[in-house]
C-alpha positions as a Markdown table, in Angstrom:
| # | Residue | x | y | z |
|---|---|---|---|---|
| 1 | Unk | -3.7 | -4.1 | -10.1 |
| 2 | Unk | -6.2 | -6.9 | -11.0 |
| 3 | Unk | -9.1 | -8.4 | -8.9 |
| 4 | Unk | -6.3 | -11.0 | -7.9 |
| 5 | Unk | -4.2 | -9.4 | -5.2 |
| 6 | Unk | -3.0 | -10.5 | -2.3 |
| 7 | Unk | -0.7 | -9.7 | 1.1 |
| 8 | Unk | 0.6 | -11.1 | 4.0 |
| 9 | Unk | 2.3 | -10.8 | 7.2 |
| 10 | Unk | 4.6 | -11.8 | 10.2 |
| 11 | Unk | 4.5 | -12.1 | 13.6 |
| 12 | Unk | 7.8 | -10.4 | 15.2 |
| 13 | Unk | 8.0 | -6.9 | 14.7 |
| 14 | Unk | 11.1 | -5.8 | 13.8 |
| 15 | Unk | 12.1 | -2.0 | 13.0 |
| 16 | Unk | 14.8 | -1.1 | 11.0 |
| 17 | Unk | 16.6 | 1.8 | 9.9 |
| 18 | Unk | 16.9 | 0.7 | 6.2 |
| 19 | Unk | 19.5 | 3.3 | 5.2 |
| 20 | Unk | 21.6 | 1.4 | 2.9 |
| 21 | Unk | 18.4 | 0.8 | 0.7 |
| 22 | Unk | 18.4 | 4.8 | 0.0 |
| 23 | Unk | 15.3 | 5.2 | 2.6 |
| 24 | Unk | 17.7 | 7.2 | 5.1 |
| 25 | Unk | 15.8 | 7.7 | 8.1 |
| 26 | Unk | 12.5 | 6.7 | 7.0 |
| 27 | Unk | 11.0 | 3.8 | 9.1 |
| 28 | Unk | 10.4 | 0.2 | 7.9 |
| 29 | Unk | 8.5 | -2.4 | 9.9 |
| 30 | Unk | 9.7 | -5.9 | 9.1 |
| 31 | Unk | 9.6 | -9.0 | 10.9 |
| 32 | Unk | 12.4 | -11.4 | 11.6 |
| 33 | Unk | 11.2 | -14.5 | 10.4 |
| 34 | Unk | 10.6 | -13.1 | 7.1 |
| 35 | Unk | 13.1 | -11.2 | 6.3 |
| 36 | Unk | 15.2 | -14.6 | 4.6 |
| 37 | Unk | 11.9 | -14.6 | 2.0 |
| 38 | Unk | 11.5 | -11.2 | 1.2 |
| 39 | Unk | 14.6 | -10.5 | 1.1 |
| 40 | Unk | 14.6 | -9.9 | -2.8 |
| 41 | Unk | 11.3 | -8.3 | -2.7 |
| 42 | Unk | 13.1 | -5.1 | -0.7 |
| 43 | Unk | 16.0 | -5.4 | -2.3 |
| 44 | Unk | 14.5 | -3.4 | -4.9 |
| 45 | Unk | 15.4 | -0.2 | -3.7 |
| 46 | Unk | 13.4 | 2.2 | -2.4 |
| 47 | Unk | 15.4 | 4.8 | -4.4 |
| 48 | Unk | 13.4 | 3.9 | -7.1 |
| 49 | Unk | 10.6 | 5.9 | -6.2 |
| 50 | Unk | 10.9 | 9.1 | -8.8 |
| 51 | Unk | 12.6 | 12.1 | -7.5 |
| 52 | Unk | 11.2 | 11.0 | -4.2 |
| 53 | Unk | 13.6 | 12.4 | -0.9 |
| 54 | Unk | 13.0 | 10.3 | 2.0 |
| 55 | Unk | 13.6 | 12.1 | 4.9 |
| 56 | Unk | 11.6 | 12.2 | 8.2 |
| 57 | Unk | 11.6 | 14.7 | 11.0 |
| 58 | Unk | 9.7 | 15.3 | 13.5 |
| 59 | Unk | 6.8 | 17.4 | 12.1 |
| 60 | Unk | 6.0 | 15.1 | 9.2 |
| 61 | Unk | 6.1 | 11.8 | 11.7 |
| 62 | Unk | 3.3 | 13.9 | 14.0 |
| 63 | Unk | 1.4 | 14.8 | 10.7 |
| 64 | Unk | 2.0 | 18.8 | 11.0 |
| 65 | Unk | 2.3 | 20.5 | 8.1 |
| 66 | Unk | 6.6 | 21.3 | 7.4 |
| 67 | Unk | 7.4 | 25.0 | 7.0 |
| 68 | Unk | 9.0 | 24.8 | 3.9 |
| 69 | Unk | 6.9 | 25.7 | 0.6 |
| 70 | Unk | 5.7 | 22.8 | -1.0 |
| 71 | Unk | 5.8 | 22.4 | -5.3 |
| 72 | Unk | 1.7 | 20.8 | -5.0 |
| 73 | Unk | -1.1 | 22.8 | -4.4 |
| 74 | Unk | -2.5 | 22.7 | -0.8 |
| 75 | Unk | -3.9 | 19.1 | -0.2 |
| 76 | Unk | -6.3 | 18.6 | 2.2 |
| 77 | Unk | -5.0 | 15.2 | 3.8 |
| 78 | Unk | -2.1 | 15.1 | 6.7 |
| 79 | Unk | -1.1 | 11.7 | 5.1 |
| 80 | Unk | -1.7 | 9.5 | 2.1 |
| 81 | Unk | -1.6 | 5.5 | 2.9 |
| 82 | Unk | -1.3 | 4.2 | -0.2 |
| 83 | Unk | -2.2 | 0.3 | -0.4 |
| 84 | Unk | -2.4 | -2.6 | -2.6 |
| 85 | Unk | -3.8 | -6.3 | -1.5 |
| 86 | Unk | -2.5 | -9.5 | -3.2 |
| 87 | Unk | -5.0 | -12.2 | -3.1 |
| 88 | Unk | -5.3 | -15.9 | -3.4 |
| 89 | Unk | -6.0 | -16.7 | -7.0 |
| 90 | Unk | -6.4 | -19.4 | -9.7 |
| 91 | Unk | -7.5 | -20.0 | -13.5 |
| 92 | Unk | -11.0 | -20.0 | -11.5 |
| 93 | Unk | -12.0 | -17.9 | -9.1 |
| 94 | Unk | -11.5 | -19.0 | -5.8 |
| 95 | Unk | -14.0 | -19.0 | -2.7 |
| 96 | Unk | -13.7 | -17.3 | -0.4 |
| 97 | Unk | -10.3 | -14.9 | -2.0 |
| 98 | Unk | -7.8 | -14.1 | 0.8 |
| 99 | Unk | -5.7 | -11.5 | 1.1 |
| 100 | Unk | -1.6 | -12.4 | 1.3 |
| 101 | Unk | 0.1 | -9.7 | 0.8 |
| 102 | Unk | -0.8 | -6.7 | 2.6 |
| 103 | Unk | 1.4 | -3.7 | 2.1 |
| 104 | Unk | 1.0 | 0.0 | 3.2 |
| 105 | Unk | 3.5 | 3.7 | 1.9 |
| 106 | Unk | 3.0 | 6.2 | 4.6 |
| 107 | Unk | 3.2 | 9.6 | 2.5 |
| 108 | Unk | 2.9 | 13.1 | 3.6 |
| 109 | Unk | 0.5 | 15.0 | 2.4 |
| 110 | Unk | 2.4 | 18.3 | 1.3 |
| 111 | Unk | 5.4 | 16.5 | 0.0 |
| 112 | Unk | 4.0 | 13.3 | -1.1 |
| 113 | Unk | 7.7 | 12.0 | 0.4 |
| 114 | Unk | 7.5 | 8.5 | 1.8 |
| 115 | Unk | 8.0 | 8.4 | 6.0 |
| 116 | Unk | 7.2 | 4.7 | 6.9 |
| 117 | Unk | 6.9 | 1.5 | 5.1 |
| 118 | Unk | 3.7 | -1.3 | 6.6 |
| 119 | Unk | 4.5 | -4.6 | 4.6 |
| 120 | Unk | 4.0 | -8.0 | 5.8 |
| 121 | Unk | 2.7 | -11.7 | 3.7 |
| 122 | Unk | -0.3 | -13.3 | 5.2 |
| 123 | Unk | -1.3 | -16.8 | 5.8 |
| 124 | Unk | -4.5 | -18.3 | 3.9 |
| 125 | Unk | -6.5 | -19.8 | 6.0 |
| 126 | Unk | -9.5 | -21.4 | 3.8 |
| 127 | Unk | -7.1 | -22.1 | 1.0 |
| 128 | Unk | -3.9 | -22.4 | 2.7 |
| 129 | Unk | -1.5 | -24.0 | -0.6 |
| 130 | Unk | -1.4 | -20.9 | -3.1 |
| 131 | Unk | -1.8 | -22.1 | -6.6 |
| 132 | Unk | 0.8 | -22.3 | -9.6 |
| 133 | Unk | -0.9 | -19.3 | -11.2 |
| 134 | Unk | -0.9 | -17.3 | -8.3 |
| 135 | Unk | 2.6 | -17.7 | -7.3 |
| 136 | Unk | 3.3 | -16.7 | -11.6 |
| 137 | Unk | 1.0 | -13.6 | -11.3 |
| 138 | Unk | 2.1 | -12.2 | -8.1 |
| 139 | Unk | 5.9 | -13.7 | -7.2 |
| 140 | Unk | 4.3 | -14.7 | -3.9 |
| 141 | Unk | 5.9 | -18.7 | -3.4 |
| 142 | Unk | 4.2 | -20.9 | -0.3 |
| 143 | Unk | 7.6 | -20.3 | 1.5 |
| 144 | Unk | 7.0 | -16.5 | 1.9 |
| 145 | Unk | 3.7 | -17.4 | 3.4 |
| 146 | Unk | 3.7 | -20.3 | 5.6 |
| 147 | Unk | 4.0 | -19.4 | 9.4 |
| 148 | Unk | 3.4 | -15.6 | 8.3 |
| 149 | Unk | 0.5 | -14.1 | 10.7 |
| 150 | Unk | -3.7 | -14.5 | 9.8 |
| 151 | Unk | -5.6 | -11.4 | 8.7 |
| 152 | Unk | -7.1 | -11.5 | 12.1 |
| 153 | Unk | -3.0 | -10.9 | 13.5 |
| 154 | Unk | -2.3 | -8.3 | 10.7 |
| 155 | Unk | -5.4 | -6.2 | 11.2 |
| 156 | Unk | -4.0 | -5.7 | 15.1 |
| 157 | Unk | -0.3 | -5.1 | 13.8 |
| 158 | Unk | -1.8 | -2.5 | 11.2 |
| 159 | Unk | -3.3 | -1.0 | 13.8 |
| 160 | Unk | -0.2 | -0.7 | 15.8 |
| 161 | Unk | 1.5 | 0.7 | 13.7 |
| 162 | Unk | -1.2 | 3.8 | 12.9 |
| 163 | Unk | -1.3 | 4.1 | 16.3 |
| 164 | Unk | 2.8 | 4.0 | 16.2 |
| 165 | Unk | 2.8 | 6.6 | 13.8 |
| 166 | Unk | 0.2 | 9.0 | 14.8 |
| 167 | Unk | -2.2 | 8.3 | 12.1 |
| 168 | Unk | -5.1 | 7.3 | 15.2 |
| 169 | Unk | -5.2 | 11.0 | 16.1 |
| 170 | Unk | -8.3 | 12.3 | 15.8 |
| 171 | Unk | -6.7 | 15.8 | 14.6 |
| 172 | Unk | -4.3 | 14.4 | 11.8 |
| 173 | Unk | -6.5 | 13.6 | 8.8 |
| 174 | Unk | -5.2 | 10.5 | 6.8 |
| 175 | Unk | -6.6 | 8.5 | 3.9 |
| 176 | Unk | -6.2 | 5.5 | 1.6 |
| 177 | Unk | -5.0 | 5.7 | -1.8 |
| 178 | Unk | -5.6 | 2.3 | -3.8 |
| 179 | Unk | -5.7 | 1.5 | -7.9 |
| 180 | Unk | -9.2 | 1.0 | -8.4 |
| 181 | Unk | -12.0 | 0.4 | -5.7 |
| 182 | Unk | -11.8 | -3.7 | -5.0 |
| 183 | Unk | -9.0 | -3.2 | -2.4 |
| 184 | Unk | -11.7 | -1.9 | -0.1 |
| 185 | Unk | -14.9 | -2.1 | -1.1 |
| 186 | Unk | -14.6 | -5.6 | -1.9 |
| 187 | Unk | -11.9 | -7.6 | -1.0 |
| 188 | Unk | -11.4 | -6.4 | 2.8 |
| 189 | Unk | -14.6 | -6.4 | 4.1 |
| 190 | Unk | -15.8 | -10.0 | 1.9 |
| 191 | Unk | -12.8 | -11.9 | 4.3 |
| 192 | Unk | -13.8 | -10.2 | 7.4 |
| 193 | Unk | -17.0 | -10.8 | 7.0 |
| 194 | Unk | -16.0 | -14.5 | 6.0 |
| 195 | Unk | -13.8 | -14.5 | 9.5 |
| 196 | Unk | -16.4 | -12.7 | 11.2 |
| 197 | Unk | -14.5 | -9.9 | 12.2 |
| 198 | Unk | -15.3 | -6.3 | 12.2 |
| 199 | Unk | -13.2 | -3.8 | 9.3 |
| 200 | Unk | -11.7 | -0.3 | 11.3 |
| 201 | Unk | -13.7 | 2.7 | 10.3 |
| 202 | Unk | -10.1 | 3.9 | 8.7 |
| 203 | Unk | -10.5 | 1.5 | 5.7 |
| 204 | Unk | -14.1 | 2.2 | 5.2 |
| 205 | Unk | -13.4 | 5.6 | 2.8 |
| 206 | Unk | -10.6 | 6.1 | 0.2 |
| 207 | Unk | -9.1 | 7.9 | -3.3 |
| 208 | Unk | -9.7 | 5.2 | -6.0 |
| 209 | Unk | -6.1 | 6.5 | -8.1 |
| 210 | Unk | -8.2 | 5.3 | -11.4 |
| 211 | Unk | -11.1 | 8.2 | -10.6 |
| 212 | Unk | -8.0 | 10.7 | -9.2 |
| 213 | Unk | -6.3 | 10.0 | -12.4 |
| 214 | Unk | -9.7 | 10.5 | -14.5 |
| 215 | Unk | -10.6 | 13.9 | -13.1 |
| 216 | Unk | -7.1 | 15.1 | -13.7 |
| 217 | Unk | -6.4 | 14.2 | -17.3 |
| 218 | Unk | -9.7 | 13.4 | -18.5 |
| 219 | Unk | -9.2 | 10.0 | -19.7 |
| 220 | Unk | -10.2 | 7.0 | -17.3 |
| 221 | Unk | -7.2 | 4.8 | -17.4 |
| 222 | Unk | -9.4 | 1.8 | -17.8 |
| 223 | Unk | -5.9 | -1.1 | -17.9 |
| 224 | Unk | -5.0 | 0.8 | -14.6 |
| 225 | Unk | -0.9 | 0.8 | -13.4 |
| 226 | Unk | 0.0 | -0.1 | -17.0 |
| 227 | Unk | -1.6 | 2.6 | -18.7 |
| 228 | Unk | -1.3 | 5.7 | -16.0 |
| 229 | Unk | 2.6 | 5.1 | -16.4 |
| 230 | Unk | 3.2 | 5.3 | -19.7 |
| 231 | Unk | 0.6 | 8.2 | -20.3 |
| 232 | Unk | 2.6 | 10.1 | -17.9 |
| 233 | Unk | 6.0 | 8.7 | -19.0 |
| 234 | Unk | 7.0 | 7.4 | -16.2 |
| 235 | Unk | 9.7 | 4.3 | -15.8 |
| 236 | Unk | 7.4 | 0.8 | -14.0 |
| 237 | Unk | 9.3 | -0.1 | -10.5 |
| 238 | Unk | 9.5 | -3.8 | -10.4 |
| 239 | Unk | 7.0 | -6.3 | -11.4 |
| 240 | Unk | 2.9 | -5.6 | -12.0 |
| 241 | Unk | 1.0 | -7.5 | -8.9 |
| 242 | Unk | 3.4 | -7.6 | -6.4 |
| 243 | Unk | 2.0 | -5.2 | -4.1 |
| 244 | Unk | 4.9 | -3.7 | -2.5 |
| 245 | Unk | 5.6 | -2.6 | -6.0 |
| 246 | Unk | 2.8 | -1.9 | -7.1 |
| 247 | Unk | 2.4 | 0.6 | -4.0 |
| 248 | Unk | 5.8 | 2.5 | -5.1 |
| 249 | Unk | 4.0 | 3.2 | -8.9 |
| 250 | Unk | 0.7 | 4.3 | -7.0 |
| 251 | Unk | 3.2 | 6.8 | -5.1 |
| 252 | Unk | 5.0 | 7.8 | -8.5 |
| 253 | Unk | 1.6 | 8.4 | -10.2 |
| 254 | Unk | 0.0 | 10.4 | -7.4 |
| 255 | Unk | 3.3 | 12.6 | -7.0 |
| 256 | Unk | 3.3 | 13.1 | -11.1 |
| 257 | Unk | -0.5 | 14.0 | -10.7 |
| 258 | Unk | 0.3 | 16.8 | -7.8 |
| 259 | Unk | 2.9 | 18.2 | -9.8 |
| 260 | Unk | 0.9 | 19.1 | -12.8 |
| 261 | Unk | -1.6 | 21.0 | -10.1 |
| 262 | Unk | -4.0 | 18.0 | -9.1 |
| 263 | Unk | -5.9 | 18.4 | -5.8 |
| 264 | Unk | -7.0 | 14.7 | -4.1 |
| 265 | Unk | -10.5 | 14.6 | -2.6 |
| 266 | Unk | -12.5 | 11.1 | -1.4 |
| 267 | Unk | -13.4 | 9.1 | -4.1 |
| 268 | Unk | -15.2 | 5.5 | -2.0 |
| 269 | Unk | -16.7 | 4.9 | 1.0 |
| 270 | Unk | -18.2 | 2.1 | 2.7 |
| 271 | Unk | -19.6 | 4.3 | 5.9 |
């Protein structure tokens, strides 16, 4: 993940029972007038994810602990969200950078299993035509963008889906996971504060994966996704900057980390 990432969105919600993709009764919120462009973006299947198992029940969607023993040592988050913005970007940097891809992995916290997919492309609205050399870096053409929802739109379908997924409630204790700070610290609140809108209090503190990975092994993993899988010989899902995949080697990392003992704590904040 570079300084040039970026997310988007649409406007119908759609929910889908992706089970032919190997997610079995995980949740996935699409929308319909996207699915035709991202079509080969979740056609990468979800199987992927290492040694992941994907099943939901009722416990895990509320955020209570399962009963069965878990492999990791005792986290002390109900959920991890685990995000990665795509951004506009050029050979220059552009003013003001927006955010058009915006994708989100529900995990649970004592299985690090994935129980609900946010994704959505966003539409630009100071730069609205991405450039060449963003569409090469990050796969993201002007088709999968154009009519897709503003930030503005996305920040209220984000938060319907927390809501949706009981990640508002005051006693389940959830928290971002992105690959380096800029996510967070940077990117989100510079565009709000460009749109004039206010950031929810649940982005303002998160695990930077780059520190996580740091304190476990002792080695900063300074080239970021690159680096962190092949230190831990792990096979790269898809292709570097696209978020959505980008998101599924965060999740392979962090699960890698658990297993060899590795307890997550707060690494940012902008409280």
């Amino acid at each position: 993940m570079v300084l040039f990432t970026c997310w988007i969105r649409s406007a119908n919600f759609l929910r889908i029972l992706h089970t032919s993709s190997g997610l079995g009764r995980s949740s996935v919120f699409l929308f319909s007038s996207e699915r035709a462009s991202v079509e080969s973006v979740f056609n990468r299947r979800f199987s992927d994810i290492q040694s992941f198992p994907l099943s939901v029940d009722n416990k895990m969607a509320s955020g209570r602990q399962p009963s069965s023993k878990s492999p990791f040592p005792p986290q002390i988050y109900h959920n991890f969200l685990v995000l990665d913005f795509e951004a506009t970007c050029d050979t220059q940097l552009i003013k003001p950078q927006e955010i058009i891809e915006f994708p989100i992995l529900k995990l649970h916290g004592k299985t690090l299993e994935i129980e609900s997919v946010f994704h959505t492309y966003v539409q630009p609205v100071a730069h609205s035509q991405l450039s060449p050399f963003c569409t090469e870096l990050t796969g993201i053409v002007q088709s999968m963008m154009d009519g897709k929802p503003t930030l503005q739109q996305v920040l209220q379908m984000v938060d319907d889906w927390m809501k949706k997924e009981g990640l508002l409630d005051p006693n389940v204790n959830s928290i971002f996971v992105t690959c380096g700070d800029w996510d967070l610290k940077t990117m989100l609140p510079g565009q709000c504060q460009y749109l004039g809108l206010p950031v929810p209090d649940y982005f303002k503190k998160w695990i930077n994966l780059k520190k996580a990975y740091g304190s476990a092994t002792g080695n900063y993993p300074k080239s970021g996704l690159p680096f962190m899988i092949k230190e831990l010989n792990l096979q790269h899902i898809g292709r570097l900057h696209s978020g959505i995949d980008d998101c599924k080697n965060i999740a392979n990392i962090m699960k890698k980390l658990a297993q060899k003992g590795f307890t997550y704590k707060q690494t940012g904040s902008n409280l």
